[in-house]
N, C-alpha and C positions, 0 to 999 in steps of 0.2 A: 566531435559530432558534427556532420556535416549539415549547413543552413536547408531547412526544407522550407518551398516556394508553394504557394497556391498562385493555379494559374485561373483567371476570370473573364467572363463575359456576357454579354446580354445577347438573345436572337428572338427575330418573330419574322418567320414567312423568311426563312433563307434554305428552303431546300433544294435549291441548286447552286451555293455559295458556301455553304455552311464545310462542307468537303474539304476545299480551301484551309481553311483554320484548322481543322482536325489533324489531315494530312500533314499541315508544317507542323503542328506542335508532335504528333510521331513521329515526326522526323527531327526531331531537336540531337544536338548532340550531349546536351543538358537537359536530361527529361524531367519534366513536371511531375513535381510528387503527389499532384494533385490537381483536378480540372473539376470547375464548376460553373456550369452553364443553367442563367435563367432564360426562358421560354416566356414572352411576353404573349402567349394567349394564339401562337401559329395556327392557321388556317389551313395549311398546304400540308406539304409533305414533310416539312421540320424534324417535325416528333420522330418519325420514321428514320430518318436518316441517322437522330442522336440515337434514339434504342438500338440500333444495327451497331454504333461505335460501341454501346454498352456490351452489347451480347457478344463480340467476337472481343474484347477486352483489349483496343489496341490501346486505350488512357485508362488511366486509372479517372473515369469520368465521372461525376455524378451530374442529373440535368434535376431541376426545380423549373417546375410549373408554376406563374404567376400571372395569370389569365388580365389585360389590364392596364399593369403595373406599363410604367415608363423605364426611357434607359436608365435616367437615376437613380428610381428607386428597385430597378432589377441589380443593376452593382452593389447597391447595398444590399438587399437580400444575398447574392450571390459572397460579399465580403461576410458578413454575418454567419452562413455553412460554413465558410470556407475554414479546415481547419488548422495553417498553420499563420507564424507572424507577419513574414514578407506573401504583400498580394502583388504577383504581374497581372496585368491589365490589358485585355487586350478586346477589338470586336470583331463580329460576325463578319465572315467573308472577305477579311485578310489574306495574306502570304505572308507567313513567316520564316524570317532567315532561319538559317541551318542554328545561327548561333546565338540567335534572337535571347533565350533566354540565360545563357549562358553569360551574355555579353550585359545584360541586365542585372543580374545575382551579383556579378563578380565586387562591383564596389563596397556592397554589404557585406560581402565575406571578411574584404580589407579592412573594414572598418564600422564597428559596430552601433557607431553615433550616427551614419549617413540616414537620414529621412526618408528621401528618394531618389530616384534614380530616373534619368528622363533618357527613352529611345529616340527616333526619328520615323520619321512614315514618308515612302515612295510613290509617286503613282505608279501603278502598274495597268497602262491601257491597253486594250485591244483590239482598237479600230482608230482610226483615222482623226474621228470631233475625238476620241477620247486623249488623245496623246494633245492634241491642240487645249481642249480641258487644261490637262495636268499641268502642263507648264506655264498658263495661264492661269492658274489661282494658286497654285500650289509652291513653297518655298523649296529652291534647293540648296543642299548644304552651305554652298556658300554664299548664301541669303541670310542664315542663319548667326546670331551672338548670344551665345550658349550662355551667358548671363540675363538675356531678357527673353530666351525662348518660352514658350507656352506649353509644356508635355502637352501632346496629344493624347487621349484613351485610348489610342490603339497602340500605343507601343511606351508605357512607363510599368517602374513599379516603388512600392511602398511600403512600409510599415503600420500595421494595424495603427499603432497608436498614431501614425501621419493621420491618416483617413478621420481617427476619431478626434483629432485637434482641431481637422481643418472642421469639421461639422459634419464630417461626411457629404456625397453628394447631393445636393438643393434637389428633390422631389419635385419641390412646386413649379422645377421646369422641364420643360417636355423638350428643348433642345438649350445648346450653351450651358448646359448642368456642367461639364467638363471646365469651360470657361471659367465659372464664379467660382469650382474647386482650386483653380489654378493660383488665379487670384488671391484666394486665401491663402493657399500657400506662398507666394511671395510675401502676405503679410505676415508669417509666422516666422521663416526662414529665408536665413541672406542668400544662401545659396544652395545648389545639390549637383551631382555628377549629372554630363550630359554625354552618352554613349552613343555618339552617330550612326555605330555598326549595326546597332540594336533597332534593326528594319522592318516595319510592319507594310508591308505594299498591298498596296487595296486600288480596287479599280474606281476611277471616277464615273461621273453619272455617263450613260450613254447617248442621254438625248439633250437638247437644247432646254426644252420642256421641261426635263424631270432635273437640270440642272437650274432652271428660273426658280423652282421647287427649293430646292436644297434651299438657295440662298435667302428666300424671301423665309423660311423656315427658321434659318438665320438668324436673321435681321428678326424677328419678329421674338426670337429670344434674346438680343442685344435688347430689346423694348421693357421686354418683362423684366431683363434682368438689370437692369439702368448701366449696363457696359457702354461705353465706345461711343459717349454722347458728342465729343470734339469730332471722331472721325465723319459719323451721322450728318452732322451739320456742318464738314466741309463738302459734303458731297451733296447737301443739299443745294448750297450756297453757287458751286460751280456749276449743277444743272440746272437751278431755279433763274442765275443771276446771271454771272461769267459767261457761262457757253451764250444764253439770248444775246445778250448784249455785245459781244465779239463780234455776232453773225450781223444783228443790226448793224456794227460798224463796219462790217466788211460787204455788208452788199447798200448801207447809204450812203456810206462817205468817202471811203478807198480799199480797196484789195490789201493794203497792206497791214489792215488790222486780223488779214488772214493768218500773219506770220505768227502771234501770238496761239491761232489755238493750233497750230500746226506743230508748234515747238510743246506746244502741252503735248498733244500726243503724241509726241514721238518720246516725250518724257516717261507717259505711263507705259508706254510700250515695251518700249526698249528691254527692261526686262523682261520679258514672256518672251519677246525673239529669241532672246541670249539664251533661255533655257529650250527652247522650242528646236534650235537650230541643230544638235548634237541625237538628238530623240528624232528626226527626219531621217537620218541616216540610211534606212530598211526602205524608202519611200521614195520613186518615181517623180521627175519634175513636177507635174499636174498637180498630185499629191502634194508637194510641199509649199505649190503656190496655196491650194484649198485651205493646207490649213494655216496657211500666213492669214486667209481673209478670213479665217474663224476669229482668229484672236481679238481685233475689234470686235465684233458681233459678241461675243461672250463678255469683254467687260464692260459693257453698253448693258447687256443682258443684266449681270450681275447687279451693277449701279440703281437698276431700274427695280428688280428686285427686293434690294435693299432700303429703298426709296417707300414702298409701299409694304414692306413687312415691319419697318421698324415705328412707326405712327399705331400700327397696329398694336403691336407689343407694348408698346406705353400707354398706350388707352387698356388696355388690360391691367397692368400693371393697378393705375390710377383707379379703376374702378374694382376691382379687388382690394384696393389697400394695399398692396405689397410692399416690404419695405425695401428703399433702393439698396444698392451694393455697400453705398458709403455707410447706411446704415446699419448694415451686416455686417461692415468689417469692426465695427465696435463693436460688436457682442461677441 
């Protein structure tokens, strides 16, 4: 009897995206014996879009309404419907490979002990900051050591009983729910396949704005969620401390206390060029000067973002009670 997969996801307010995700999962060459999409409460055209995929029957779809709910707690409702043991994971407004879920399934077929199984996720831009974006936040494979990667929700899958060991996805956060699951699972399990092929491509933010957005969004769940407190405060430490103090010494005492923050950034840099320079390709001189001067400007952005969403998230934390991560992972 052959393994049957539930495929999952959360959406609100993606009815000019949501296409996207449907579209690749009918086009799988391993089709989903099942799809189950929650509806966090859409305002737009959403609804409209999944009842048309319902009515001409291209998935075997079911959608759940949960007017409200957050992404955490719509995966878990959506895990919950869903009726078979392995869940793929994926979200709103993806690209999914041809072989996406195929290339997912296959370890669990080999192997009946595997927990889970971790894809990879691409940018997939469309303009000009967005390609600058991707290759400036985003890892490419060989960034990656498939022993300390972090599945993404847009492209893993699992077994019910993974999901309910790990505790299921944290509710009580409204971003980084993915994060504290992950986490768990490295404390439960030493390791799990990591399928590179297994490609979820999603477009990054479009604007500067709505990408200060994402990150301080972030950052404001690394707060609540007591994650990434060392990284936090080294980038406190180099904006608050390092950078003033370099500048002071290069503009009162010698020009050559320049070389140190010069050699810093060409330090942080250096990868986002290396990834940035292969993805210019399709793009005009002018063009790839612009977006060489994105790439500072965005991790300055970032930094800054992060700087002011993560003070937030621990003062939330603190005045909630919540418990931190260390003390999640003993229970």
């Amino acid at each position: 009897m052959s393994l049957k997969v539930s495929v999952i996801a959360t959406v609100k307010n993606e009815e000019h995206s949501i296409h996207r995700l449907l579209d690749s999962l009918a086009a799988q060459t391993r089709p989903p014996d099942e799809v189950v999409i929650v509806d966090g409460g859409s305002t737009d055209g959403t609804m409209h879009v999944l009842e048309d995929y319902v009515v001409r029957d291209v998935l075997p779809l079911r959608v759940l309404v949960r007017p409200g709910t957050n992404i955490a707690a719509g995966r878990n409702a959506a895990i919950e419907a869903a009726t078979h043991d392995v869940i793929a994971c994926t979200d709103a407004g993806v690209r999914l490979s041809p072989n996406w879920l195929a290339d997912l399934v296959r370890p669990f077929e080999e192997d009946s002990t595997v927990p889970l199984v971790s894809g990879f996720f691409l940018p997939d831009p469309q303009t000009l900051f967005e390609t600058a974006l991707g290759a400036t936040t985003l890892p490419a494979l060989a960034d990656v050591n498939p022993r300390h990667f972090l599945p993404s929700s847009r492209s893993v899958a699992y077994r019910r009983e993974t999901w309910e060991r790990v505790g299921r996805y944290p509710e009580w956060l409204d971003y980084c729910e993915d994060l504290v699951f992950d986490l768990r699972l490295y404390e439960l399990f030493d390791s799990f396949p990591f399928v590179p092929q297994a490609v979820a491509y999603f477009r990054p933010r479009p604007s500067l704005r709505a990408f200060f957005r994402q990150y301080y969004h972030y950052a404001r769940g690394d707060g609540k969620a007591d994650t990434w407190r060392k990284r936090h405060f080294i980038r406190y430490v180099t904006y608050l401390v390092v950078l003033p103090l370099l500048f002071a010494l290069t503009v009162g005492h010698s020009p050559w206390w320049a070389l140190p923050l010069l050699t810093g950034a060409a330090f942080v840099l250096r990868r986002p060029y290396q990834r940035l320079r292969p993805m210019l390709a399709r793009y005009g001189l002018l063009d790839r000067v612009r977006a060489m001067l994105w790439v500072p400007i965005i991790v300055v952005t970032g930094d800054v973002a992060k700087m002011l969403g993560y003070p937030v998230g621990v003062w939330y934390r603190w005045r909630r009670r919540l418990p931190s991560r260390h003390l999640l992972a003993a229970q």
